[in-house]
C-alpha positions in Angstrom: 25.8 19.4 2.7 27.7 20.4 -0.6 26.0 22.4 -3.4 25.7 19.0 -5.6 23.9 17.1 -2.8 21.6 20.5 -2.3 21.0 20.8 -6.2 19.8 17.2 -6.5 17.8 17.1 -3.2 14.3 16.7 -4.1 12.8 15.9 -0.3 10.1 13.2 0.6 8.3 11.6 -2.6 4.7 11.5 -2.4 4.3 8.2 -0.5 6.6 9.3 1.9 4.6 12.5 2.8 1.9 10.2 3.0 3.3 7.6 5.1 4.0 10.6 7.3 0.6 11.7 7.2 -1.0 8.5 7.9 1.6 8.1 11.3 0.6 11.5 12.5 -3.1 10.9 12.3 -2.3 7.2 13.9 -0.7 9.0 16.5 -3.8 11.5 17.3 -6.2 8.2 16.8 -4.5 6.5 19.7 -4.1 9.7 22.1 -8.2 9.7 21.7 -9.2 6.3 22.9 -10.7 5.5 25.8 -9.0 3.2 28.4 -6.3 0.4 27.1 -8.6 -2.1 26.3 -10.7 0.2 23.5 -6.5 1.1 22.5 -6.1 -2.4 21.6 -9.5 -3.6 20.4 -9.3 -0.7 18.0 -5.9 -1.0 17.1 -6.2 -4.6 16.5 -9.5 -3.3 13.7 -7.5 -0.6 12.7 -4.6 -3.6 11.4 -7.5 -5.8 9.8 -8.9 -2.9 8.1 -5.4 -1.3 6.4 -5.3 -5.4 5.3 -8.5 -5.4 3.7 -7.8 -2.2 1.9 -5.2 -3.6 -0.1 -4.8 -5.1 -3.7 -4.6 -8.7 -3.6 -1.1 -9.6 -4.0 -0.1 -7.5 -0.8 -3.7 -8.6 0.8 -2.9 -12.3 0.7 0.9 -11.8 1.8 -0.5 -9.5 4.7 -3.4 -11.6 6.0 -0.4 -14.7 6.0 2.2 -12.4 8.0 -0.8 -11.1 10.4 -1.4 -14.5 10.6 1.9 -16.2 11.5 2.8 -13.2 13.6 0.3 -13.2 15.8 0.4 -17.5 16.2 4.3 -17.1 17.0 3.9 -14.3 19.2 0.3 -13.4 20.6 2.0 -10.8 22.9 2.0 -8.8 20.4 -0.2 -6.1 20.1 -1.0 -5.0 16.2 -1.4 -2.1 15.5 -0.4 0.6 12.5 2.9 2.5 12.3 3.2 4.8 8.9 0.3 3.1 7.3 1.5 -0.2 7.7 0.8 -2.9 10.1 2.8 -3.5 12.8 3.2 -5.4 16.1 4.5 -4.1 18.8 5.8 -5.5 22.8 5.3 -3.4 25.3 4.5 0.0 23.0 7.9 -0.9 21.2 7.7 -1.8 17.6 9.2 -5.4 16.9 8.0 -5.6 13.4 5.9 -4.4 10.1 4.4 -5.7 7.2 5.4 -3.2 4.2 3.4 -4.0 1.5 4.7 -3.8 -2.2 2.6 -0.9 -3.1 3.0 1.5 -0.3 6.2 2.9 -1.5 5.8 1.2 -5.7 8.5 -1.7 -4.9 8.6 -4.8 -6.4 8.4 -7.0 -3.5 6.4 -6.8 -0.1 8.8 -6.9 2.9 8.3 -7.9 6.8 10.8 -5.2 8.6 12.3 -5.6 12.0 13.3 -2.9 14.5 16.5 -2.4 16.9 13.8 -3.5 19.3 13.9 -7.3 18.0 16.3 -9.7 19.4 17.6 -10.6 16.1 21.3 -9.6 16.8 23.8 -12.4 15.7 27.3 -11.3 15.6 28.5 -7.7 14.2 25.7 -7.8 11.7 22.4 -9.4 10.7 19.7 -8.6 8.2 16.7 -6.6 9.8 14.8 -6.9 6.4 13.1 -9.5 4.5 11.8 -9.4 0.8 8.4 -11.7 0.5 7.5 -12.6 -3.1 5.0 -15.0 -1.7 4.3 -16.9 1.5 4.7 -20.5 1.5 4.0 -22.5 4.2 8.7 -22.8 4.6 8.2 -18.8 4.2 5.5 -19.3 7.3 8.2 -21.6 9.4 10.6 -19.1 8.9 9.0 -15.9 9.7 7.6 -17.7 13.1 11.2 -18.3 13.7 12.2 -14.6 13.3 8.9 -13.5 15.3 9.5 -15.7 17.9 13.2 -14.6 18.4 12.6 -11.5 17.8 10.3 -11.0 21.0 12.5 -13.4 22.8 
């Protein structure tokens, strides 16, 4: 690192830390419950719950996404990942809702990871801004879901 880039480093904002934060505690949750079927119940309450607990604009989008997801894919386990709900195949994260507010963006946006089976050619978006969910939005993200898990 030069001494510009170390001068103008001002580490994690506040919403990353917390982000953090929320992951490790996630992390000790899970390590805590019972047998595989408490896991999932709870996880699956644990989703609903970080949905409910947001302001409406991200609360609608969310509940739609939860929705959609879970239709196109119900192998998928929900569950939280940095705050954020996410559904995951086999303990691997395959996507996440990130809501607007949770790092003060503009838009909400469903994220895919390396694990999804998105790949198409030498590159392919992974991301997706959602300024609302209509019911083509809805086709399209069961599209990605679904191809995603394969």
């Amino acid at each position: 690192m030069s001494n510009t880039e170390s001068a103008t480093y001002e580490g994690f904002t506040a919403e990353e830390r917390a982000a953090m934060k929320e992951h490790a505690q996630e992390r000790k949750k899970a390590a805590r419950r019972a047998s595989r079927a408490d896991k999932a119940a709870e996880a699956v309450r644990d989703v609903l719950a970080k949905i409910a607990e947001m302001g409406d604009a991200d609360r609608v989008t969310a509940e739609r996404v939860h929705a959609v997801v879970m239709a196109a894919a119900p192998d998928l386990a929900p569950r939280l990942w940095y705050g954020m709900p996410a559904y995951a195949l086999d303990g691997k994260i395959i996507c996440h809702f990130q809501p607007a507010a949770k790092f003060k963006t503009r838009y909400a946006t469903l994220g895919f990871s390396d694990q999804a089976g998105l790949d198409d050619g030498a590159m392919w978006p992974v991301a997706f801004a959602l300024a609302s969910v209509t019911p083509e939005v809805e086709a399209e993200i069961s599209v990605l879901v679904k191809r995603a898990v394969g």
